[in-house]
N, C-alpha and C positions, 0 to 999 in steps of 0.2 A: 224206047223205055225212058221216060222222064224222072224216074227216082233209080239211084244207085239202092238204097235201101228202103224199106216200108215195116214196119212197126204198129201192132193194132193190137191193144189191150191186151197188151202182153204182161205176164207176169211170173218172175222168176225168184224161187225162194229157196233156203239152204238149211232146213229142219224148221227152226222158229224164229229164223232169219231172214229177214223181204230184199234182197235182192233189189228186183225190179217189182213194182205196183201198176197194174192197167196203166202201161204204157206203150203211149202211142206217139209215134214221129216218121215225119217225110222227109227221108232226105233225099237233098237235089244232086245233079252232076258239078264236078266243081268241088271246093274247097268247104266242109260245115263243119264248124268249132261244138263241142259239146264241152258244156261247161257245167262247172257245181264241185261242190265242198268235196274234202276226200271221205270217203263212205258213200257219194250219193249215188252211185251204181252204173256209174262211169266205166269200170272196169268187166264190170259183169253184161255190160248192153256188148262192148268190142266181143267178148268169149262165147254169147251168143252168135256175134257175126260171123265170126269164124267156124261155128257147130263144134265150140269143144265143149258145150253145155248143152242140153235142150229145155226146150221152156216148159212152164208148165201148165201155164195158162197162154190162150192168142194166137198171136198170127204173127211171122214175120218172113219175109222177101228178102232176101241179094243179091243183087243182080238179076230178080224175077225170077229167083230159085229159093227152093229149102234149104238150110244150110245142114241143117242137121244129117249126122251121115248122109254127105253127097263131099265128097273127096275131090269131085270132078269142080267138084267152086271153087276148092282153094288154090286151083291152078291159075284164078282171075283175083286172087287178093294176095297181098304183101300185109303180113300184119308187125306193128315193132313196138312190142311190149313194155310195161314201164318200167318190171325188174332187170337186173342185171344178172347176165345167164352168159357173158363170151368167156371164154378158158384162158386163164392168164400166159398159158406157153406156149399160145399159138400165136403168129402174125395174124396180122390181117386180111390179109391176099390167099392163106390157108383155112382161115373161118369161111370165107367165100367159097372157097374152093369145094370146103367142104357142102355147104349151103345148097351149091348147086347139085350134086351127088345124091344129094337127100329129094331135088328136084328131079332128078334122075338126066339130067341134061350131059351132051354127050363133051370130050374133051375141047373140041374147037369152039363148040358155041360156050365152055364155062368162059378158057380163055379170052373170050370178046367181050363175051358181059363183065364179068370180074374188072375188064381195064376200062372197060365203060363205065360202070356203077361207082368206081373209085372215082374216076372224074366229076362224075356227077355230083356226090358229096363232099369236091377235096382233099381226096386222103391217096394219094396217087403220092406223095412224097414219103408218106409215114406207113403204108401198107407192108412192109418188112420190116418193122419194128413187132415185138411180141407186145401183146395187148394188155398184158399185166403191168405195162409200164405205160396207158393212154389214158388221155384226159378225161374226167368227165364227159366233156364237149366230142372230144373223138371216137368215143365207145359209144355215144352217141349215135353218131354218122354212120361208122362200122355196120350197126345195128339195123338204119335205115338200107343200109346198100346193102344187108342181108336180104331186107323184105322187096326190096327192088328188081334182084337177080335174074326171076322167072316173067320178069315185064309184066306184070299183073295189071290189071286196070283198076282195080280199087286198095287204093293204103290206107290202113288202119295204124293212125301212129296215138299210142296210148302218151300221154303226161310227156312229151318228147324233149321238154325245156327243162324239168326238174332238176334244179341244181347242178344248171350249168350258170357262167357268169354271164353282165349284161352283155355285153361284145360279144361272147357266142351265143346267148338267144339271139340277139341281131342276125347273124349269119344262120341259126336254126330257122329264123323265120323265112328269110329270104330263100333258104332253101325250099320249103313247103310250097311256099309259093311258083318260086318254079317247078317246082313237082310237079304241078298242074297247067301253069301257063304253056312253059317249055316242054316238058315231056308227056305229057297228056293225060298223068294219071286223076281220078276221082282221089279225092281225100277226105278222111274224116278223120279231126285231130282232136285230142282232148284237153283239158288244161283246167284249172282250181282258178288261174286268176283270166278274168272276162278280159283287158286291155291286151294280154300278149295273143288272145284270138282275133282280138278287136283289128291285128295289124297282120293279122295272115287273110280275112274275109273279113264279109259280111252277113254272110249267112252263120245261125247261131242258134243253138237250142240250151235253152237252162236246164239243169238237172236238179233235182233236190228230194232227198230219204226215199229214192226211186221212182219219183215221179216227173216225168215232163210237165214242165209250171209255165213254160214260153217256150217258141221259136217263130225265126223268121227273119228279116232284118236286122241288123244290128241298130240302127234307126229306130224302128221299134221293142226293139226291148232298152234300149238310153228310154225311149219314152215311161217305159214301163218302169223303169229305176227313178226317172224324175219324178212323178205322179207317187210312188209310197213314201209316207208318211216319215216325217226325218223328227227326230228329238236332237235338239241343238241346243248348249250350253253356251251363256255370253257371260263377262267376267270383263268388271271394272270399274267406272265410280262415276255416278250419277245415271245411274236404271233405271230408277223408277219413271221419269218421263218418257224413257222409252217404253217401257215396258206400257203404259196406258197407250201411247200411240199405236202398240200390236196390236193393242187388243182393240180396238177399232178395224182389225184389216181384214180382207174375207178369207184370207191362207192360213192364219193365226188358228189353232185351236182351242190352244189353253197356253199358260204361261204361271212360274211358280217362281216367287222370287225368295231366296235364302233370306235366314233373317237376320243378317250382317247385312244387309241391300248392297252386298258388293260382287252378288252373282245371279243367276235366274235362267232359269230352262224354258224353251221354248218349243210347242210342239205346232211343226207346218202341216198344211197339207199338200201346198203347190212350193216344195221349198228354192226352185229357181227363181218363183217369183218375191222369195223372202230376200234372197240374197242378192237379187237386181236394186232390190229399193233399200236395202240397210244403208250402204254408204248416204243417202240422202236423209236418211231418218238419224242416224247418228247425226249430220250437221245440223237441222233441223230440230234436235231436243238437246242438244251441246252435252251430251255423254262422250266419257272417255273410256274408250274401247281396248281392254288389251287382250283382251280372247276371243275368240268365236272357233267354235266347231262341235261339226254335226256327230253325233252318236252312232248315227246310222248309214252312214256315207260307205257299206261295205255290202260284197255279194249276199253273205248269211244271212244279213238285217231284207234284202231284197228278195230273195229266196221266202224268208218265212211271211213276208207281208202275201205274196203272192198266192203261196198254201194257204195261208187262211181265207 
């Protein structure tokens, strides 16, 4: 089996609410970031995975199974949701405890996994502390060593980083990472912003208002990000010479100068290549430069180039 998962025009909707739109994606073995705005159906592709929805239109595989009522698959997935659902008057070591009981697992193997899973995540020192008093960051971890317990082969960790601080995404990431390096598991993580998947994988699939828009490489979609179309804004005093030397270049596709000439929009179409030769064009038409930036330098601006 070469995909953990398979996905084929599928579509899931919630009365006059779309869900998911004919979508389609292959995931690999290994670490795939799914990525896209909140709403874009991020949430509803994992609840498919798991069969606590069924689609309504398509096709999809888990592990080269239906998910939908078959119980027998979620014995090979660990899923860790993005809301917050642990009981604040329990420890840690008893939310496990309980985890495993619900997995039906018998006393000696909770005991092993439960000191195992805490290792794994860290929390081997804070696991007797009640969770009504844990970090973001460590209700976190809790959560993942919940989906861990039954050693599943594929993790589903939904938005895992959400409003934890930078230090603990660090160590979130590192985590995921060994999730798969070190412990073997398949993952598929999700996240709103491309750069913190950027540094768990490579492999990546865009989402957006429920449609797969890209995947594959992280290589190629930076490509796919460089290639649309950026509106940049420059601001400062003596424009206009620059402003004709744009318009001579082949990336340039329009340019609009305010009519104070002490600012002017500029629309690329290759904008690495705007931005490699500005420093040279600023010395070159002796402008003084005290702004530049792009309009479009964000996932949404890339997302909707991509839809259209």
């Amino acid at each position: 089996m070469s995909n953990v998962a398979e996905a084929r025009l599928l579509s899931k909707w919630y009365g006059q609410v779309i869900g998911l739109n004919n979508f389609s994606i292959e995931v690999p073995k290994g670490i795939t970031g799914i990525v896209g705005p909140n709403g874009a159906g991020k949430s509803t592709f994992f609840k498919l995975l798991t069969g606590n929805i069924k689609t309504n239109v398509g096709h999809l595989r888990v592990l080269g199974e239906e998910p939908w009522q078959n119980p027998s698959l979620l014995a090979k997935i660990g899923f860790c949701p993005d809301y917050d659902f642990l009981p604040p008057d329990l420890n840690g070591r008893e939310y496990l405890r309980f985890v495993a009981g619900l997995h039906g697992m018998d006393s000696v193997r909770t005991a092993t996994r439960v000191n195992d899973v805490l290792g794994i995540v860290s929390m081997v020192k804070d696991a007797d502390r009640v969770m009504g008093g844990y970090s973001k960051g460590m209700r976190q971890r809790i959560k993942i060593a919940g989906a861990l317990l039954h050693e599943p082969q594929l993790l589903l960790l939904d938005e895992p980083l959400t409003g934890t601080d930078p230090l603990i995404r660090k160590e979130m990431i590192d985590l995921v990472k060994d999730l798969n390096k070190v412990h073997g598991h398949d993952v598929i993580v999700s996240s709103h912003v491309l750069h913190e998947i950027e540094r768990m994988t490579h492999q990546v699939a865009l989402i957006y208002k429920g449609r797969s828009v890209a995947s594959g490489d992280i290589s190629e979609i930076r490509r796919l990000m460089s290639d649309h179309p950026h509106n940049i804004v420059l601001e400062g005093r003596g424009l206009v010479p620059l402003a004709q030397t744009l318009l001579t270049k082949p990336y340039t596709s329009s340019i609009e100068l305010r009519p104070d000439r002490l600012g002017m929009y500029v629309r690329v179409d290759r904008p690495e290549e705007f931005f490699d030769s500005l420093p040279e064009l600023v010395a070159g038409t002796g402008c003084e430069l005290e702004r530049v930036e792009s309009l479009d330098d964000d996932l949404e601006s890339v997302f909707r180039y991509l839809v259209g």
